[in-house]
C-alpha positions as CSV (number, residue, x, y, z in Angstrom):
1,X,27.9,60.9,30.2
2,X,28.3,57.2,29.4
3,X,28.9,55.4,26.0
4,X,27.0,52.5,25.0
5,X,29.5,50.0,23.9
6,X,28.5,46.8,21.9
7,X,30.5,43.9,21.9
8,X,32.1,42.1,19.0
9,X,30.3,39.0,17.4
10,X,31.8,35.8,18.5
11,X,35.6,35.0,16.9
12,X,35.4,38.4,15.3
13,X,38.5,40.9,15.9
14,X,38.9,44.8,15.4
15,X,41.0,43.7,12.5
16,X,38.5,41.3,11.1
17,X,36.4,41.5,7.8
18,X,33.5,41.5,9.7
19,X,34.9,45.3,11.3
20,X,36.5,46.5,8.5
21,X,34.6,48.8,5.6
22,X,37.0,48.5,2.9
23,X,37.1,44.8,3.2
24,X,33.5,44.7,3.9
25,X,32.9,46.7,0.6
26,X,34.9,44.9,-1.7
27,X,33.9,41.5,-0.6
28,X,29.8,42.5,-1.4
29,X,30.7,44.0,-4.6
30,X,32.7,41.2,-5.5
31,X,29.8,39.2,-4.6
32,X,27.3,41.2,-6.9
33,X,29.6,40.9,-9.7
34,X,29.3,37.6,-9.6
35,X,25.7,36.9,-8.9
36,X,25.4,39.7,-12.3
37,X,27.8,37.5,-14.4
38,X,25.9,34.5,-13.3
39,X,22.5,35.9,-14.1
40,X,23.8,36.8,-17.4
41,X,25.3,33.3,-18.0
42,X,22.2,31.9,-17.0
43,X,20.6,33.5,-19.5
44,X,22.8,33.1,-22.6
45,X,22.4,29.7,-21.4
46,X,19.0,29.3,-21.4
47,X,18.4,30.8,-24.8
48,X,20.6,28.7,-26.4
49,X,19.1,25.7,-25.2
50,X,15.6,26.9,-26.2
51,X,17.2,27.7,-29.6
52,X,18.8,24.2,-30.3
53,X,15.2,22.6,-29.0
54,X,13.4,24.7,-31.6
55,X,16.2,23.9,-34.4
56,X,16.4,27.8,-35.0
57,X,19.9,28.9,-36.4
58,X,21.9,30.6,-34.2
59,X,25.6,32.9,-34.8
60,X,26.3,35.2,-37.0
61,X,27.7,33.9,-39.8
62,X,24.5,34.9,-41.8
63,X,26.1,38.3,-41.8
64,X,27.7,37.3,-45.0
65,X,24.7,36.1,-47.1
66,X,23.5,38.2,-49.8
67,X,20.2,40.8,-48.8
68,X,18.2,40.2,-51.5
69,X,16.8,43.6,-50.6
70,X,17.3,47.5,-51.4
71,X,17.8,50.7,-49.1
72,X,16.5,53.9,-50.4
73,X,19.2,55.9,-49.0
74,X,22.8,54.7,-49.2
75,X,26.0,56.4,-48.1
76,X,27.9,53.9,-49.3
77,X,27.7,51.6,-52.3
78,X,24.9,48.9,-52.0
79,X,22.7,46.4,-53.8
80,X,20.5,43.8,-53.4
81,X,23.7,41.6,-54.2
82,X,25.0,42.8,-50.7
83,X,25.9,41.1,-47.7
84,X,23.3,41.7,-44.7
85,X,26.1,43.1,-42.6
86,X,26.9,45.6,-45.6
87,X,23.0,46.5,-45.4
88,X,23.0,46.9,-41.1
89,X,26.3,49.3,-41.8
90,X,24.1,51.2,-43.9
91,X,21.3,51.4,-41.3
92,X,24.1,52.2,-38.7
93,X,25.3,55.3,-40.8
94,X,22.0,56.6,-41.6
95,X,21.1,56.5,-38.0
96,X,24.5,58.2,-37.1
97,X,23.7,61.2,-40.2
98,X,20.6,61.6,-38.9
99,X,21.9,62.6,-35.2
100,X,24.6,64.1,-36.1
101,X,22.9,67.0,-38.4
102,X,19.9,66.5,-35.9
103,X,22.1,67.6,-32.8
104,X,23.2,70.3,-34.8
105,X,19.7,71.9,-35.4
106,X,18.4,71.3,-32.1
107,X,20.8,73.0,-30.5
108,X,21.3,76.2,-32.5
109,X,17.3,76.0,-32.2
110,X,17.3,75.8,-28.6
111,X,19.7,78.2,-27.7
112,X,18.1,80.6,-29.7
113,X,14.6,79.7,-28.1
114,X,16.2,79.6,-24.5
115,X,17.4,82.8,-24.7
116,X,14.4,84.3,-26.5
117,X,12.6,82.4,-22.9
118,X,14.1,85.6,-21.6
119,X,13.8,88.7,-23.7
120,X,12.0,91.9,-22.9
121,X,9.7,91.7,-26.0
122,X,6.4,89.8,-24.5
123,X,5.7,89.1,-28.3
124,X,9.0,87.3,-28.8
125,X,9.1,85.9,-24.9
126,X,5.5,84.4,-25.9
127,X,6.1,82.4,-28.9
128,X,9.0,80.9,-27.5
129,X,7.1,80.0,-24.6
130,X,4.2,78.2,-26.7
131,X,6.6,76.4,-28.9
132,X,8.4,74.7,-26.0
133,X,5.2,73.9,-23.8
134,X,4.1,72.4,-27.5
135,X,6.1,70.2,-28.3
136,X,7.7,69.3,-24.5
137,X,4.2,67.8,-24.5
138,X,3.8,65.8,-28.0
139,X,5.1,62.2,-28.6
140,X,8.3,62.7,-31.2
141,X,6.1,60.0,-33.0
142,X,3.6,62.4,-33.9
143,X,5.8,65.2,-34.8
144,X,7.5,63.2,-37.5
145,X,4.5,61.7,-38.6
146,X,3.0,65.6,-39.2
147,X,5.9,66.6,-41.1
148,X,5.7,63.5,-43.2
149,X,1.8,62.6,-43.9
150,X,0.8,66.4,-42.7
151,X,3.2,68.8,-44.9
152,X,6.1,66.7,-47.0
153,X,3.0,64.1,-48.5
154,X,0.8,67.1,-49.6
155,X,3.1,68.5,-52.0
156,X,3.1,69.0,-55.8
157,X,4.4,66.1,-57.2
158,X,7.5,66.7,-59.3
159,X,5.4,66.3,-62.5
160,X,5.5,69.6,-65.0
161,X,7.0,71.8,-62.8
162,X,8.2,75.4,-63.7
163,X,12.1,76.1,-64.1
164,X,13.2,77.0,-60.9
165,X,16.3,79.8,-61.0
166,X,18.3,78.6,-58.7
167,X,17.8,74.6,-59.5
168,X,16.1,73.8,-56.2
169,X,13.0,71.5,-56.5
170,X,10.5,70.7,-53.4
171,X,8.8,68.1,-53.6
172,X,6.1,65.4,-52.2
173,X,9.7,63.1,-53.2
174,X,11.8,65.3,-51.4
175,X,14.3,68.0,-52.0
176,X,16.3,68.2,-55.2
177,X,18.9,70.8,-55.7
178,X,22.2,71.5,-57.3
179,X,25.0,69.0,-56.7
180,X,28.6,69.5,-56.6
181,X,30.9,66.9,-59.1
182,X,34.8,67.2,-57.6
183,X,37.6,66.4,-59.8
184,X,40.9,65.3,-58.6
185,X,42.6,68.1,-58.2
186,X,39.8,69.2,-55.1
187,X,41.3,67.2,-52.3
188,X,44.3,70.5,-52.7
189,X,41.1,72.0,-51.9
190,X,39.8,70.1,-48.8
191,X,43.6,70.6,-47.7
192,X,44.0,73.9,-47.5
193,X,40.6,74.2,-45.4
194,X,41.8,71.8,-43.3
195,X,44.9,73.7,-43.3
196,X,43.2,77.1,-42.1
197,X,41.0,75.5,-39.7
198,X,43.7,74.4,-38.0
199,X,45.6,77.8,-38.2
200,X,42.3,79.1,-36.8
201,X,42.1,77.9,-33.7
202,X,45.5,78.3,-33.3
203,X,45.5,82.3,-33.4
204,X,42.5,81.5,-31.4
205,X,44.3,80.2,-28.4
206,X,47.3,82.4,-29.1
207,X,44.6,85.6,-28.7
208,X,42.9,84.1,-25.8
209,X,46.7,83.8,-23.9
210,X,47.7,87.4,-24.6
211,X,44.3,88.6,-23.0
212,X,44.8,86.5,-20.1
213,X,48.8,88.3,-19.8
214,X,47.6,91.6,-20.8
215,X,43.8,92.1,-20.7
216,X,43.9,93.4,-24.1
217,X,41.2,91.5,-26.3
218,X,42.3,91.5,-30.3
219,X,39.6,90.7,-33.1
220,X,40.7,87.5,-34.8
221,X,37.5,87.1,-36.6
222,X,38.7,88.7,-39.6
223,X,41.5,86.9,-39.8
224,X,39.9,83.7,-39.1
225,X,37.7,84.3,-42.2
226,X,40.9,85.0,-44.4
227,X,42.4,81.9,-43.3
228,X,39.4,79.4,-43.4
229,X,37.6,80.6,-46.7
230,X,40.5,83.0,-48.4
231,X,42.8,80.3,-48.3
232,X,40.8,77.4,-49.7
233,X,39.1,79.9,-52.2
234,X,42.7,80.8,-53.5
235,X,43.9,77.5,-53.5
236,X,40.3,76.3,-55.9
237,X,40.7,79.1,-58.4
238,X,44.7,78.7,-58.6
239,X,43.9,74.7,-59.6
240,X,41.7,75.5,-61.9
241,X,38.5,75.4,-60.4
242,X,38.3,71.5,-60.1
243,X,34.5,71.6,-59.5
244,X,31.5,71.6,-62.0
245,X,27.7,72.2,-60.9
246,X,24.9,69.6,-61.9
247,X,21.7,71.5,-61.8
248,X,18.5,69.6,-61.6
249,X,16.6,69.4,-64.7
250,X,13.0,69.6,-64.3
251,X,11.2,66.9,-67.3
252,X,7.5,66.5,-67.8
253,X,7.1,63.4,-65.0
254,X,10.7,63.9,-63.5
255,X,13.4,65.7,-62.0
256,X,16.7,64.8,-63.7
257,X,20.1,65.6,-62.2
258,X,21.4,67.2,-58.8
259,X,21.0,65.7,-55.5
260,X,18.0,64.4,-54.0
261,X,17.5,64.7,-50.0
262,X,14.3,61.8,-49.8
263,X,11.2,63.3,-47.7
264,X,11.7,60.8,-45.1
265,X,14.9,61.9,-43.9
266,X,13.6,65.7,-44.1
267,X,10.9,65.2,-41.7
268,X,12.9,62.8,-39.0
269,X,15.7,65.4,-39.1
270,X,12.9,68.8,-38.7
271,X,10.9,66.6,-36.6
272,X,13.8,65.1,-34.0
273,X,15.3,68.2,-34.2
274,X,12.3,70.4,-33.2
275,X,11.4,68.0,-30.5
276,X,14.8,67.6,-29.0
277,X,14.9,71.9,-29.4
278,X,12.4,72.3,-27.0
279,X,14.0,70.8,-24.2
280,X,17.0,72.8,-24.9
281,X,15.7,75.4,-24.7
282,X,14.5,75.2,-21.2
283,X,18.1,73.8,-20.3
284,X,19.3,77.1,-21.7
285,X,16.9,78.9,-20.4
286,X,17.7,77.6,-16.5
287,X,21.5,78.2,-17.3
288,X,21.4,81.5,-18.1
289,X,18.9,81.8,-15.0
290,X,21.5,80.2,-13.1
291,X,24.1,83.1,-13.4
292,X,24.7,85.4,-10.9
293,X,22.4,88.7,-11.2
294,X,25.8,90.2,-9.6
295,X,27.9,89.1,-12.7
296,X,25.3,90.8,-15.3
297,X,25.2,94.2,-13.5
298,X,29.0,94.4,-13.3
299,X,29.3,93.6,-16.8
300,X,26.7,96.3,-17.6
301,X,28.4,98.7,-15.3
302,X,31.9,98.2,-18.0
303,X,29.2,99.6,-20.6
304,X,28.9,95.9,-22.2
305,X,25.6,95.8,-24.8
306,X,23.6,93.2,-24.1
307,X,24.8,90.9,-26.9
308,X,28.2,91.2,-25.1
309,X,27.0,90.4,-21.7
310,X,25.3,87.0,-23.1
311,X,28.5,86.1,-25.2
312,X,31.1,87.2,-22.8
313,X,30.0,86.7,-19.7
314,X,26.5,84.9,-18.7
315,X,26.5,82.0,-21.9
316,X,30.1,81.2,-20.8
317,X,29.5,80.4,-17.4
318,X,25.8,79.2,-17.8
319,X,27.8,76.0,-20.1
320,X,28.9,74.7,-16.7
321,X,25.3,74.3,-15.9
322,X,23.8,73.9,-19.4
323,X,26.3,70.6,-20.2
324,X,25.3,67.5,-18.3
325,X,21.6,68.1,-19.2
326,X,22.3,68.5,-22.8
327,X,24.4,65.6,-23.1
328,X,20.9,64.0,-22.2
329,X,18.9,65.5,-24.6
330,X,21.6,64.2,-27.2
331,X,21.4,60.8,-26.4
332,X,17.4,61.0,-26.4
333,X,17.4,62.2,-29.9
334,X,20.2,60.0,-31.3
335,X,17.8,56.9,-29.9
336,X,14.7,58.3,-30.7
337,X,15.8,57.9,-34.5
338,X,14.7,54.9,-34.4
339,X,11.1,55.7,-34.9
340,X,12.2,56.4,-38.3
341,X,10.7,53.1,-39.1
342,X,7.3,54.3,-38.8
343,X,8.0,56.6,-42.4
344,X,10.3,54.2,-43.8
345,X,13.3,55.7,-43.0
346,X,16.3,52.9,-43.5
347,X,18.3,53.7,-39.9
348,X,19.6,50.9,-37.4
349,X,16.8,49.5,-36.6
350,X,14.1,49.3,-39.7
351,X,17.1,47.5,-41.6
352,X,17.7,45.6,-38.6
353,X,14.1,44.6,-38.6
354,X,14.2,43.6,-41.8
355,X,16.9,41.5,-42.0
356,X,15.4,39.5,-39.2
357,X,12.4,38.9,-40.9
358,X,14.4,37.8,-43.8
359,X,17.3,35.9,-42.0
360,X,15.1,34.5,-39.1
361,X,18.0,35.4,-36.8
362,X,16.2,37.9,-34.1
363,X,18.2,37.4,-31.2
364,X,21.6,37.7,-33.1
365,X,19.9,41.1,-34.5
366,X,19.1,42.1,-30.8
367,X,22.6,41.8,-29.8
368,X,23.2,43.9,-32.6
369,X,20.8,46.7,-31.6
370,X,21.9,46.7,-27.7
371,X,25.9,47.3,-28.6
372,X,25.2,50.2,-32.0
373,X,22.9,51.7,-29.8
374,X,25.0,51.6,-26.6
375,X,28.0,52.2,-28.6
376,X,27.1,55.5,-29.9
377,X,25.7,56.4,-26.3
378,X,28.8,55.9,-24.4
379,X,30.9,57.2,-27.1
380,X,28.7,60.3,-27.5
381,X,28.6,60.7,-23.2
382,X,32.6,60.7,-23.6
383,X,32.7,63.5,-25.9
384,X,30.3,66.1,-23.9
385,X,32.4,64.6,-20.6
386,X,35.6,66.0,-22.0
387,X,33.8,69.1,-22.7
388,X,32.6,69.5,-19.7
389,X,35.5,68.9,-18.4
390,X,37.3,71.7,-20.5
391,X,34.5,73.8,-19.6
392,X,34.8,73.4,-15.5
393,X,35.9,76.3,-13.5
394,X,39.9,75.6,-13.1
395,X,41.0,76.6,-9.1
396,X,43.8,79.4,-9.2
């Protein structure tokens, strides 16, 4: 048996860039880097030239200039007296409420459709089955135009309404209902929550480490209640009960009073959420699927119910499957709030938009858009890393 031997290019040595990977490697990627930051350079370049040649402002010093414009829905004070970065913080924050309580549906929605995927009732397997090949298929653009024009639009208007008993109020302008006014003393309150949360999840951990020593598995959930609603429900009545109720009033053209949630928001937040549920479902759905058949007959050998096996054993150690997918599915929904604009929903980019109508400065608003939007990607991809991370299988 011979080997074929090739001989080294001219001047090279074994020792030589030319023969070594590392070196090899570093030098193209230091090259790439370069050619990237170029590229990049090149363009700033270029569009600042273009700019100056077309006398268009550029910077963004016309953050500070007054709007001139209003935002239906406002987490935080605003006017029309406001600055246009006030009015793109706004925008920012509505984008970030909007996937925040839309992540939250979507996934108690889709693990309750994924694992209705595999129950033994046909009825139940086949609705959830219908509802995901739905809406997998739908543009999100038409779900949330359906829940605005199709059901929100088309009803009553708040005009003569009957007393309702419990001072919630549906409407073609939204949903009114009871609002809660705090006085000072409530942040002793908001303590004291924050207080048994916190002592929560510490009896939590201290439960889970004596059943790892001893196998012995306590109930903390009652004690868990005690200390996250008995303790801030003591706390309220003991300082008086620093909290009165505004209950919408309903007038003859009007509601007076209360909260109002604004019909745009309610159908972005049903219709992202629905959408997004869908998918998670299936995730769900392949995770569970994903568990050994090995692990679910053992359990069910130790006379587990079937509620047990799914919480104890097959949802914990489907999560290790279920994660990276999911972090997906967030980011798709968090970005896909963008089509708010098409309702006249006031997130990132409708205010965005219309500040560079107004302000002429679209490139500056660009920039703007690319690092909110990649912002609250990489910051939400670091959150469901560490909990992957937490949730890996740990060598012993």
């Amino acid at each position: 048996m011979t080997v074929e031997t090739h001989p080294l290019p001219e001047g090279a040595t074994r020792d030589s860039f030319l023969t070594n990977p590392k070196v090899r490697s570093v030098v193209i990627q230091v090259i790439l880097i370069a050619a990237v930051v170029a590229f990049a350079w090149w363009i700033i370049d270029n569009t600042a030239r273009n700019m100056a040649q077309a006398k268009m402002a550029s910077g963004f010093g016309f953050l500070s200039t007054r709007s001139s414009f209003e935002i239906g829905q406002t987490p935080l004070a605003y006017s029309s007296n406001s600055s246009y970065g006030r009015a793109i913080i706004i925008g920012l924050l509505n984008t970030l409420i909007i996937a925040v309580s839309g992540i939250i549906l979507a996934t108690i929605l889709g693990f309750i459709v994924g694992i209705a995927r595999l129950s033994r009732n046909f009825l139940v397997r086949a609705l959830a089955t219908v509802y995901v090949e739905t809406f997998r298929n739908i543009p999100p653009l038409l779900v949330i135009l359906f829940w605005y024009f199709g059901v929100l639009s088309l009803l009553q208007a708040p005009r003569n309404l009957p007393e309702s008993v419990i001072g919630v109020y549906l409407t073609n302008r939204g949903l009114q209902m009871p609002a809660v006014l705090f006085e000072p003393l409530a942040w002793l309150t908001f303590l004291a929550m924050a207080a048994g949360i916190v002592a929560a999840l510490w009896l939590s951990r201290r439960n889970k480490a004596h059943q790892l020593a001893t196998g012995e598995r306590r109930n903390t959930l009652g004690p868990a209640l005690a200390l996250i609603v008995g303790l801030p429900l003591v706390v309220f009545l003991v300082t008086g009960i620093p909290a009165t109720m505004e209950v919408p009033t309903a007038t003859r053209f009007n509601l007076v009073g209360g909260i109002q949630i604004r019909p745009e928001f309610i159908a972005l937040f049903l219709a992202l959420a629905i959408y997004t549920g869908a998918f998670i479902a299936e995730i769900v759905r392949a995770g569970i699927l994903s568990v050994s058949k090995g692990q679910t007959e053992a359990a069910m050998a130790v006379g587990l119910k079937r509620g047990q096996l799914l919480r104890l054993v097959v949802v914990p150690q489907a999560f290790r499957v279920i994660i990276p997918p999911l972090t997906s599915q967030y980011l798709n929904l968090t970005k896909n709030s963008s089509l708010g604009f098409a309702i006249g929903y006031p997130e990132l980019y409708s205010i965005g938009s219309t500040v560079a109508n107004q302000a002429g400065q679209t490139v500056e608003i660009v920039a703007i858009w690319i690092c909110c939007y990649l912002g609250l990607s990489l910051a939400a991809s670091f959150l469901m890393n560490m909990f992957n991370a937490r949730m890996a299988l740990v060598e012993r």
